[in-house]
KOLSEKE-165439 format. One record per residue (C-alpha): residue in one letter; z, y, x. Coordinates in steps of 0.5 Angstrom, whole numbers, plus 2048, in hexadecimal, padded with zeros to 3 digits. Example, Ala and Ser with C-alpha at 12.3 -4.5 7.8 and 13.67 -1.06 7.14 Angstrom:
% KOLSEKE-165439
A8107F7819 S80E7FE81B 
END
This chain:
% KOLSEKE-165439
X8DE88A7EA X8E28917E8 X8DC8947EA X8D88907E6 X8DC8927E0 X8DC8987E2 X8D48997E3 X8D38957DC X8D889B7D9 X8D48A07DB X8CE89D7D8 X8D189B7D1 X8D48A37D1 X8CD8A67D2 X8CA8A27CD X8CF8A57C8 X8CD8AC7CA X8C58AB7C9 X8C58AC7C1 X8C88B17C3 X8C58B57C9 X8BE8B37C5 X8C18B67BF X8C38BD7C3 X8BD8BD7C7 X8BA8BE7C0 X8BD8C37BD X8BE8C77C3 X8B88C57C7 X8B98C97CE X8B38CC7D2 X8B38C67D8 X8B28C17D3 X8AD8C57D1 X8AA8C77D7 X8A98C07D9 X8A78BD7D3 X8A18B87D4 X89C8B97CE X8998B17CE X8978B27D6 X8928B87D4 X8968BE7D7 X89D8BF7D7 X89E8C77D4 X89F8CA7DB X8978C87DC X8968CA7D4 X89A8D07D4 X8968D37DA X8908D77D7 X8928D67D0 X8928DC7CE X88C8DF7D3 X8888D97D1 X8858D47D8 X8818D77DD X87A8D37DE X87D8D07E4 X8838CD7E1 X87F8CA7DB X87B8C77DF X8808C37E4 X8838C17DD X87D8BF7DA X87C8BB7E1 X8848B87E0 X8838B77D9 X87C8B57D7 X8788B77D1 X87C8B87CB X8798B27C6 X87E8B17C1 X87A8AC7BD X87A8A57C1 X8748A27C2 X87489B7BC X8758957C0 X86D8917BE X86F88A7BE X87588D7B9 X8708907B5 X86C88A7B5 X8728857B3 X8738897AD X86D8887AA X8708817AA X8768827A5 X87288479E X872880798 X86A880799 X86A87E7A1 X86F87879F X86B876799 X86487779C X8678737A2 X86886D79D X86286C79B X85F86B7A2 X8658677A3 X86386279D X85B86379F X85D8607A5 X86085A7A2 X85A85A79E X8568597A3 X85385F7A2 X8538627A9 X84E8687A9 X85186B7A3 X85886C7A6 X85486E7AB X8518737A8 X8588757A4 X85B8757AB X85687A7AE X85587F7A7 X85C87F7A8 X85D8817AF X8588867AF X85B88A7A9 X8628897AE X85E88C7B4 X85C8927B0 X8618937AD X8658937B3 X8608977B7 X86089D7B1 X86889D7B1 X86789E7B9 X8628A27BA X8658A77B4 X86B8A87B8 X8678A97C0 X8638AE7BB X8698B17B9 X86C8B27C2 X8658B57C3 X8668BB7BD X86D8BB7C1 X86A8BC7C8 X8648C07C6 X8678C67C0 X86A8CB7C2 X86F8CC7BD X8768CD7C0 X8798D47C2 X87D8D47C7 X87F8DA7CC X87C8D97D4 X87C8DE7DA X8808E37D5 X87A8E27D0 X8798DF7C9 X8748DA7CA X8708D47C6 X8708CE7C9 X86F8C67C8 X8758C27C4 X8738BD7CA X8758C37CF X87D8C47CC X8828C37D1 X88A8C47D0 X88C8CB7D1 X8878CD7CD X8898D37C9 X8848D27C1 X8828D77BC X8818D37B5 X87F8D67AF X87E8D37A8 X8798CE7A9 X87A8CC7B0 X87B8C57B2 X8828C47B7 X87E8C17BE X8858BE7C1 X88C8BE7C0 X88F8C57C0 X8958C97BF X8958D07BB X8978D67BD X8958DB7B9 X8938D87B2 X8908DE7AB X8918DA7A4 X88F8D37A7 X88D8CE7A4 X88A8C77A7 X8878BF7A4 X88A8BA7A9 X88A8B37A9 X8908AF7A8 X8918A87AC X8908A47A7 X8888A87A6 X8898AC7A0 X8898B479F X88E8BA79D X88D8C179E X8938C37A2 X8978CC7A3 X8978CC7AA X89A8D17AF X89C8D47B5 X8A28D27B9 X8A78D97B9 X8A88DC7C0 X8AB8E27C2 X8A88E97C4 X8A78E87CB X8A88E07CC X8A38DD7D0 X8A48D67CF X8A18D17CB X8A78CE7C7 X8A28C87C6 X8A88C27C4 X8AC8C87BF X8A48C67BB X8A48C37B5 X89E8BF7B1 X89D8C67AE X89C8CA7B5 X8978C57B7 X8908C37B6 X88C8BD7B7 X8858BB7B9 X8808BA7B3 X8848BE7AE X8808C47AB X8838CB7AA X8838CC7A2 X8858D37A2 X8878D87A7 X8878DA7AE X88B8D77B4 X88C8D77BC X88E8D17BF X88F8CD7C7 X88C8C77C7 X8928C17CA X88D8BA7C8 X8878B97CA X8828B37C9 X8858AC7C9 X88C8B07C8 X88B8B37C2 X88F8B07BB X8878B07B8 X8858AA7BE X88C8A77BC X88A8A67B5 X8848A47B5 X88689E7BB X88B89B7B7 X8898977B1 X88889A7AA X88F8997A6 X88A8997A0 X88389A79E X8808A079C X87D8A2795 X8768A2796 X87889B79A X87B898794 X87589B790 X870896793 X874890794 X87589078C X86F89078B X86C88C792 X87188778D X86E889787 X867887789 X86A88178E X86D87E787 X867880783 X86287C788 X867875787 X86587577F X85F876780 X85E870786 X86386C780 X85E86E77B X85786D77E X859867781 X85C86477A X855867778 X85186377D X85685C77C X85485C774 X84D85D775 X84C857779 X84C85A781 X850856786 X857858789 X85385978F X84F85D78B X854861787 X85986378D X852866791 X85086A78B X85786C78A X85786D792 X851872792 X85687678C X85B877790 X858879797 X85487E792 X85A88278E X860880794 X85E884799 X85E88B795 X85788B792 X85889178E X85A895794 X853897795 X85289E791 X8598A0794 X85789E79B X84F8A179B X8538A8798 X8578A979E X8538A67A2 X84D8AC7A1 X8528B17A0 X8558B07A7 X84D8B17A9 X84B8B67A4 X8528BA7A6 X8518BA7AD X84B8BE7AD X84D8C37A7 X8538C47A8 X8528CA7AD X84E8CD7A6 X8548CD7A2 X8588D37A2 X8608D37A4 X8638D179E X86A8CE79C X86D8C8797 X8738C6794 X8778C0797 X8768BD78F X86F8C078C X8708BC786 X8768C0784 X8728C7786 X8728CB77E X86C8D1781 X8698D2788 X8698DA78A X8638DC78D X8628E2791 X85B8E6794 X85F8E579B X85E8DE79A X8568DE799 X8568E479F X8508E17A4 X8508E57A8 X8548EC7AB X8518F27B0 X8558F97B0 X8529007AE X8569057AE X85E9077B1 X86290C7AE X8679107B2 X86B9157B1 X86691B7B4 X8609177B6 X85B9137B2 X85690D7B6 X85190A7B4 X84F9027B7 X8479007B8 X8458F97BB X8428FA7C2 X83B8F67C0 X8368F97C5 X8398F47CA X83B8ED7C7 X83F8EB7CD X8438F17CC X8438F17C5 X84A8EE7C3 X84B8F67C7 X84B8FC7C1 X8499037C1 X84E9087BE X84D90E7BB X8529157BA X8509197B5 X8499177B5 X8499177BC X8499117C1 X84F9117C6 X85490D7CA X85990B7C7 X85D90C7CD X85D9137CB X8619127C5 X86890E7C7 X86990E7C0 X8649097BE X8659057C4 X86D9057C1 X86A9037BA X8658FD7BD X86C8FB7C1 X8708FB7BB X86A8F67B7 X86A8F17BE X8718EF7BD X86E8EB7B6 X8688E87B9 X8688E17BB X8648DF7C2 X8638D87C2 X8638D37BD X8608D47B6 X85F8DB7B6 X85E8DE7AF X8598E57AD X85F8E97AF X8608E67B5 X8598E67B8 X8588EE7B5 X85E8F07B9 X85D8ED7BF X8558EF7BF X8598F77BF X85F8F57C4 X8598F37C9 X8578FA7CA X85E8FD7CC X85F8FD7D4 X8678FD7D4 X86C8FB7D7 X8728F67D7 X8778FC7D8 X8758FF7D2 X8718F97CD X8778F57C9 X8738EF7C9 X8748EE7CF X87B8F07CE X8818EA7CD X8808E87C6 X8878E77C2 X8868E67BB X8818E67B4 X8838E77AE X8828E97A7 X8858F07A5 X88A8EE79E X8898F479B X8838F379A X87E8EC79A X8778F079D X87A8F27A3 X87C8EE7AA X87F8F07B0 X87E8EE7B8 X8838F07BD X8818F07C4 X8868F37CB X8838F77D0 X8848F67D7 X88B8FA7D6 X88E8F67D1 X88D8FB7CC X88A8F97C5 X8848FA7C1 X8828F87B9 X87B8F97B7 X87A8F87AF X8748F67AB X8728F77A5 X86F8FB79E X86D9027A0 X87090579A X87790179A X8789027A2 X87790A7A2 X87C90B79D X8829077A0 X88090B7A7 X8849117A8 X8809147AD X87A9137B1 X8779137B8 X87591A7BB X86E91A7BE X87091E7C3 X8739187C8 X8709177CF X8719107D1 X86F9087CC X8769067CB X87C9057C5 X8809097C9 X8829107CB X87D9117C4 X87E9187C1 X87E9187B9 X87E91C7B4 X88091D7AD X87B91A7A8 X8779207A4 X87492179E X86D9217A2 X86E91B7A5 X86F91879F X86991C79C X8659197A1 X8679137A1 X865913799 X85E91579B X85D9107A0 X86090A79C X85B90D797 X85590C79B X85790579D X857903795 X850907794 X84D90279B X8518FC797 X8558FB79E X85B8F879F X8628FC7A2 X8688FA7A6 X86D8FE7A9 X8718FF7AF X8789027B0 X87E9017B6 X8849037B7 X8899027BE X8908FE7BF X8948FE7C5 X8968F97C6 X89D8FB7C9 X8A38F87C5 X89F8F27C2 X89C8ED7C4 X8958ED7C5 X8948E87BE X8988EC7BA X8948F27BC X88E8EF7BA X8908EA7B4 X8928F17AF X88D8F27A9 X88F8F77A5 X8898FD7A6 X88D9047A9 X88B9077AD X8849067AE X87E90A7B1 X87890A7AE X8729097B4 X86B9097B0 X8689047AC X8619007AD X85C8FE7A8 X8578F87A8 X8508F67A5 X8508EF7A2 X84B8E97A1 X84D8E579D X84C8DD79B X8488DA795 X84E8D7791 X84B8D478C X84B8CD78E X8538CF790 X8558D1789 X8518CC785 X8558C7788 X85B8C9787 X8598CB780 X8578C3781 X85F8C2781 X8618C477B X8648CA77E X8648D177C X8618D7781 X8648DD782 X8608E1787 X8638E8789 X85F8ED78C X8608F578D X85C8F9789 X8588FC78F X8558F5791 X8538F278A X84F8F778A X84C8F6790 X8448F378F X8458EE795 X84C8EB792 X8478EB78B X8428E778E X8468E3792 X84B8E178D X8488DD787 X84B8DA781 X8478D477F X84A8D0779 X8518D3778 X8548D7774 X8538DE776 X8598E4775 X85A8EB778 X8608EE776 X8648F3779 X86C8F277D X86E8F5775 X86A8F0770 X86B8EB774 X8738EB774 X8728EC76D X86E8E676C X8738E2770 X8788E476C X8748E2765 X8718DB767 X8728D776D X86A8D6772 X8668D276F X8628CC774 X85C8CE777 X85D8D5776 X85B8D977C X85F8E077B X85D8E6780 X8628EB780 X8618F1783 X8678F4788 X86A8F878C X86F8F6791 X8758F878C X8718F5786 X8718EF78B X8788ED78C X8798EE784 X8748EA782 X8768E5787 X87E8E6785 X87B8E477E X8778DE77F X87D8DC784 X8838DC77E X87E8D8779 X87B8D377E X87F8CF782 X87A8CC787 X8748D278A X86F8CF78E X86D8D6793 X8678D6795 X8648DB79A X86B8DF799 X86F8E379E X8758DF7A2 X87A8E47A1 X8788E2799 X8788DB799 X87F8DB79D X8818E0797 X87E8DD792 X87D8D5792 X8838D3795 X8838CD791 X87E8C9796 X87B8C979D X8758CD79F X8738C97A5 X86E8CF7A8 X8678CD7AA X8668C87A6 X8618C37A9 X8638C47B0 X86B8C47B0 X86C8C07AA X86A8BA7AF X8718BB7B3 X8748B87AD X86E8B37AA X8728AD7A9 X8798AF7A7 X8768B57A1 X8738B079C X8798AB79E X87E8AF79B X87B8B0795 X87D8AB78F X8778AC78B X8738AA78E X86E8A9789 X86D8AF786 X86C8B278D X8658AD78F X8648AF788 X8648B778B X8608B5791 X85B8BB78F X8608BF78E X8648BD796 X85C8BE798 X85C8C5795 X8638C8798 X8618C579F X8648C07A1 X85F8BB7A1 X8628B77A7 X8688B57A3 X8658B279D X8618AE7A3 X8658AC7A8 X86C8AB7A4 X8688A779E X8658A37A3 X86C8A27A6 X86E8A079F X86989C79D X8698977A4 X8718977A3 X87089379D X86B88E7A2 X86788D79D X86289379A X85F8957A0 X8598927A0 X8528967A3 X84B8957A0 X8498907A4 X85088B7A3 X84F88D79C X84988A79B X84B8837A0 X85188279A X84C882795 X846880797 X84687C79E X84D87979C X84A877796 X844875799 X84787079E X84B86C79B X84586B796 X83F86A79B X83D86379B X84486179E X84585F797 X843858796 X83F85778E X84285278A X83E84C78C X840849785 X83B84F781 X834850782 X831856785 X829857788 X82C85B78D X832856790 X82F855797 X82F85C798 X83785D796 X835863792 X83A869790 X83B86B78A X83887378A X83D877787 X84287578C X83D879791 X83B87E78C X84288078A X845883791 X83E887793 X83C88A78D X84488C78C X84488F793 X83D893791 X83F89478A X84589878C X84389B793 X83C89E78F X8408A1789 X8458A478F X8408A8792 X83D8AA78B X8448AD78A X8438B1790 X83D8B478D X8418B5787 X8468B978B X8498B9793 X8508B7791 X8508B0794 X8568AE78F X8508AF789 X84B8AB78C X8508A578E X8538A6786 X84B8A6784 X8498A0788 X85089C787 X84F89D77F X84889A780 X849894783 X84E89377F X84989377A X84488F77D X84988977E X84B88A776 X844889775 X84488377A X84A880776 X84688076F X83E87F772 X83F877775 X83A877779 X83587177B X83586A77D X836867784 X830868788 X82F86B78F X830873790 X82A877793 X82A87E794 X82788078F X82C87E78A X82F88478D X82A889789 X829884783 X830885782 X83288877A X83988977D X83688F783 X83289277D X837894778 X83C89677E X83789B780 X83589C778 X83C89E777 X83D8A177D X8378A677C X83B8A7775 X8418A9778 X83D8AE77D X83A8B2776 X8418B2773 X8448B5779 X83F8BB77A X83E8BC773 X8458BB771 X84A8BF775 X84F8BB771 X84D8B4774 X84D8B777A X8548BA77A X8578B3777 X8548AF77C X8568B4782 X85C8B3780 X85D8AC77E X8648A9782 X8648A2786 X8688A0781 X86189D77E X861898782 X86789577F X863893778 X85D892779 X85F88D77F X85E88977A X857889778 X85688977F X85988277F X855881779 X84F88377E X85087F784 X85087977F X84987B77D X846876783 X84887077E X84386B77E X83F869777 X839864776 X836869770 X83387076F X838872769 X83D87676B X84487376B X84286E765 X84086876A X84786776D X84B868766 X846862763 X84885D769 X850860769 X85085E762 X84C858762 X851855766 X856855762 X85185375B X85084D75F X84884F761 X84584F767 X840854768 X83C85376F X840855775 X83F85A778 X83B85A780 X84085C783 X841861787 X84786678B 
END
């Protein structure tokens, strides 16, 4: 028994000493917890400590990707709870009523026929919803966007292929693929999404260490020291080790747990799926009190107001946005390769000017001359033979040569790698200089890109020059800096010296800059701007790394220091434009295009560049500050300002205090993280801005002025977040996904059916043709002249313009038309419908007749166009109304006067006359 007390007494006091210890181990965490720490059954941090400042060699991330599996953070959606949810509309419950009352009336091929249309719209929709989320793992098993190091080596891989351990390189625009904690962090800046799916935009930095201390403090980490899987670097640079991948990341818990409340673009479409739903209810009331005062029966009345229903409920005015995204998935998909590499805004409609810069419509690359110190070289392509004629010839003062003969350029050549892209989408600099890198037989002891990578940045000093630091094999360091020619000579102090014997940073003998060289590099960069040639230069500068650590070393960004290495100029081929300005013209917005003097006077750039349209002004960096400071841009004013690299900065300083919001198009990264900070420039749009498709337009909340910018999402290339993410929101709200096909079952099958012959004619009313049960034409009409009414002005939108949002905005005002004019035209007594009616139909005439009227309008009006281009949603909300109007068009009457035939009997019956009934029909 004393034991007994004793034993519960030990306990009681340990229980006492758990807040406690817990608080101490909090506020003095020691280094075996730490060791042993378990981070949620992935690794504990001895395993994630080991390789993480090396990086995992190939061999152990292929184990771990072997323990851990592919890193699909985004859970698969359950089909059947997909399904379910169609179930839980207003729409879904309001169109299972009326099968349930077609039921009870006897009526069982009508409910039949609801119960299928329903089904098969709660199929696709699920199937879409489905299909977009297996689409996105295929993006992430296939592109290779992620930058992690391997073997020692920066590579690029799969985001599928993430391992914990890994160590990650993010710049801005990159999308974070698995949970990681920072260890070196520059001006970082990330979107991530909370718990409850909204947004924010988070400062994010690297947990302190110690010189020298190589264990990873993972449980001193807070949520500022951590980035998460889906989030997307705004501004700055990070390195990072993976600790979650796959089903352990925050991103899958999310997204498993049930929404704590609905999303904006969500709320939207349940408003107006409810908006239309009550809609729909007035006008059963109406048509069937209609239909009672005029003498029908109740079978009668319920039927007629069974076909309104089935025909508005559903979502029948979901055809024009549903053909516009539709075709512009199918379109986009082969033309997306076409479109340069452009970047957005997270929010296009607040966007006030768009920059615009000769990078930007540059095709095409293909180097031509290397500057060093002593040396000139000329580069011809190799076309004699054409499997070697990615190969090119050099030549040294007129003279063909080796180029091993000079290791002065084959250290510029090495310097220019560093910048250049491998795998993924390459850009005109990447390929050029690859084509030149191909050329050098060199080694891994003396080549930096097979060097260890450290870190890339942007040299603050200035906004147009970037920095790679890369690590020999003996733990010394070297940075290589791009940049102007003319800016990075002058920041250099000395120069490399001709006289080296050996293609490496190291051991390099310099010189002091002289006049001469400055002289002849004038020269040079004179014969570059006669020949129209674009210019980039190179300098380097060496760090020991004893003392520091090997991130400090890399990470500094002033420009001491520097040693000039040569430069290298490019002819360029450039795009046709012409299509591209116009839209953004098309927008509203104002254009400025900056181009250097050189290019705007090369012929090619001139032909290429065509300005079709627009507003046209050419200034100088001078006039146009001036003019800035007088007046604000005007809209749809195209202005080419003529620019060096100096000019640049100050015009783009300029635009930047006066304008809260630029869209950067063709820019420099190292501008666009200087200069428009204010949202997130997802790079490569069409391709990488997929990674993030169904959360980008779901954490907006004007949902509408953005479908009503779809143009605009199209032209800053990232066509697959208005695709998929509006479709995510559209099948969200389990009613306005609709494809062509389901759309004309709902108003014309779906009318159809419940009219056909199943409705019994009033036996008490005469009618020659009562043994044939006959329908009532308009009934048939309505729903297939409305569907070819609206899919014939849609693809004349096309024809108009290729934006798919016009044509759906063309086709939906059409149709609207057409079903006003059904509303005010009644149309002929009851008898049996033919084939033929369809083309003796007055109704498809003036639709087309209209619809061939807005076609010259929009070419011969570019004003029409504009505010047809830009017409919001929103639309829908007032003209509902006429639509209803429209749906009611089907209405029997015995006469072929407009609308005076029902308003005689209405009447009559409260005068006490009884005019003749009419035959009666559904």
């Amino acid at each position: 028994m004393v034991h007994a007390f004793g034993g519960v007494g030990a306990l009681l006091q340990r229980l006492a000493n758990a807040p406690r210890i817990f608080l101490q181990s909090l506020l003095e965490p020691d280094e075996q917890n730490q060791v042993e720490q378990t981070i949620r059954g992935q690794l504990n941090a001895v395993e994630l400590s080991d390789g993480w400042e090396n990086g995992l060699t190939h061999e152990q991330a292929r184990k771990r990707l072997e323990q851990h599996g592919l890193n699909h953070y985004r859970p698969l959606p359950n089909k059947w709870k997909v399904f379910g949810e169609q179930f839980k509309s207003v729409a879904a419950i309001s169109l299972l009523a009326f099968a349930g009352l077609a039921w009870g009336l006897g009526k069982y091929f009508d409910t039949t026929l609801i119960l299928l249309v329903f089904a098969a719209q709660a199929i696709y929709t699920t199937r879409v919803k489905c299909q977009a989320e297996q689409d996105y793992q295929r993006f992430l098993q296939e592109q290779k966007t992620v930058s992690v190091i391997r073997g020692g080596q920066i590579s690029q891989i799969a985001p599928t292929d993430v391992v914990p351990g890994d160590v990650l390189f993010l710049r801005q625009g990159d999308v974070v693929p698995a949970d990681a904690f920072i260890t070196c962090a520059n001006h970082l800046q990330v979107r991530e999404m909370d718990a409850d799916s909204t947004y924010r935009v988070m400062l994010k930095c690297a947990v302190s260490r110690k010189d020298g201390e190589s264990c990873l403090r993972i449980n001193r980490g807070t949520e500022a020291n951590r980035l998460y899987a889906g989030s997307v670097i705004v501004s700055g640079s990070a390195q990072a080790v993976v600790t979650h991948t796959g089903d352990s990341t925050r991103h899958a818990d999310i997204l498993r747990q049930p929404k704590r409340r609905k999303l904006y673009t969500e709320q939207r479409y349940d408003t107006l799926s409810k908006k239309l739903t009550k809609a729909g209810w007035i006008a059963i009331i109406l048509v069937g009190g209609l239909v009672f005062l005029v003498g029908w029966s109740p079978s009668a009345a319920v039927a007629t107001a069974s076909a309104v229903a089935t025909s508005v409920i559903p979502g029948g005015f979901s055809l024009p946005i549903c053909l516009a995204f539709w075709t512009a998935t199918k379109r986009m998909r082969q033309e997306a390769r076409e479109l340069p590499s452009l970047h957005h805004v997270d929010r296009l409609e607040d966007t006030k000017v768009v920059v615009l810069t000769d990078h930007g419509l540059t095709d095409e690359m293909e180097a031509s001359q290397l500057f060093g110190s002593q040396s000139r070289w000329f580069v011809s392509k190799e076309v004699s033979d054409h499997i070697h004629s990615h190969k090119r010839i050099f030549h040294k003062d007129g003279i063909q040569a080796q180029l091993e003969s000079s290791s002065e350029a084959v250290l510029l050549i090495q310097a220019a790698k560093p910048f250049a892209r491998i795998n993924g989408d390459l850009g005109p600099y990447d390929r050029a200089v690859n084509r030149l890198y191909g050329n050098l037989p060199v080694t891994q002891r003396t080549d930096p890109c097979a060097w260890k990578w450290i870190d890339h940045a942007h040299l603050q000093s200035h906004g147009l020059f970037e920095m790679r630091a890369f690590q020999d094999q003996k733990g010394r360091i070297v940075e290589v800096i791009r940049g102007p020619v003319q800016l990075l000579f002058e920041k250099c102090k000395r120069a490399i010296s001709p006289k080296q014997m050996e293609c490496s940073f190291f051991d390099v003998p310099t010189m002091e800059k002289s006049d001469a060289l400055q002289k002849s590099l004038q020269d040079w960069l004179e014969t570059a701007r006669r020949h129209h040639e674009q210019t980039v230069g190179f300098a380097y500068r060496i760090r020991e790394a004893e003392g520091m650590s090997v991130h400090s070393a890399g990470g500094t960004t002033d420009v001491q220091d520097l040693i000039w290495i040569g430069a290298i100029s490019f002819q360029c081929i450039y795009q046709r434009s012409s299509h591209l300005l116009r839209r953004v013209a098309n927008l509203g917005l104002p254009v400025v295009l900056t181009v250097q003097e050189s290019v705007i006077e090369d012929p090619g750039f001139r032909q290429a560049i065509t300005f079709d349209d627009a507003k046209i002004r050419i200034l100088s960096t001078k006039d146009f500050v001036a003019t800035l400071e007088e007046k604000p841009l005007e809209k749809e004013e195209v202005w080419i300002v003529v620019a060096d690299e100096r000019e640049r900065l100050d015009v783009l300083e300029t635009l930047r205090e006066r304008y809260s919001a630029i869209c950067f198009i063709g820019c420099h990264d190292q501008e666009r993280a200087l200069f428009g900070a204010a949202w997130a420039a997802i790079e490569q749009g069409i391709k990488r801005g997929l990674q993030d498709v169904i959360e980008a337009l779901e954490e907006t909340g004007h949902a509408r002025a953005r479908l009503g910018h779809a143009n605009g999402f199209i032209l800053s290339g990232n066509i697959g977040e208005v695709v998929f993410s509006t479709l995510a929101g559209i099948t969200g709200a389990h009613h306005a996904l609709s494809p062509v096909i389901l759309n004309l079952l709902t108003n014309s099958l779906a009318s159809v059916g419940i009219a056909i012959g199943k409705r019994e004619v009033d036996q008490r009313q005469g009618h020659p043709n009562g043994d044939l049960q006959s329908l009532h034409k308009p009934i048939v009409s309505h729903g297939f002249i409305s569907g070819a009414t609206a899919m014939l002005a849609y693809a004349g939108g096309l024809l108009i313009s290729e934006d798919p949002f016009f044509a759906s905005t063309f086709a939906f005002i059409t149709l609207i038309l057409s079903q006003l004019w059904q509303a005010v035209h009644w149309r002929r007594q009851s008898r049996l419908a033919k084939l033929s009616d369809l083309w003796e139909d007055r109704v498809l005439t003036v639709s087309l007749l209209v619809a061939l009227l807005a076609l010259v309008l929009s070419v011969q009006v570019p004003f029409f166009a504009g505010q047809l281009q830009t017409t919001p949603l929103g639309i829908q909300d007032w003209l509902a109304a006429g639509a209803i109007a429209g749906a009611v068009g089907p209405v029997a009457s015995n006469s072929e006067e407009p609308i005076w035939g029902i308003v005689k009997r209405v009447t009559g019956r409260f005068w006490g006359n009884n005019p003749q009934k009419p035959m009666a029909a559904a």
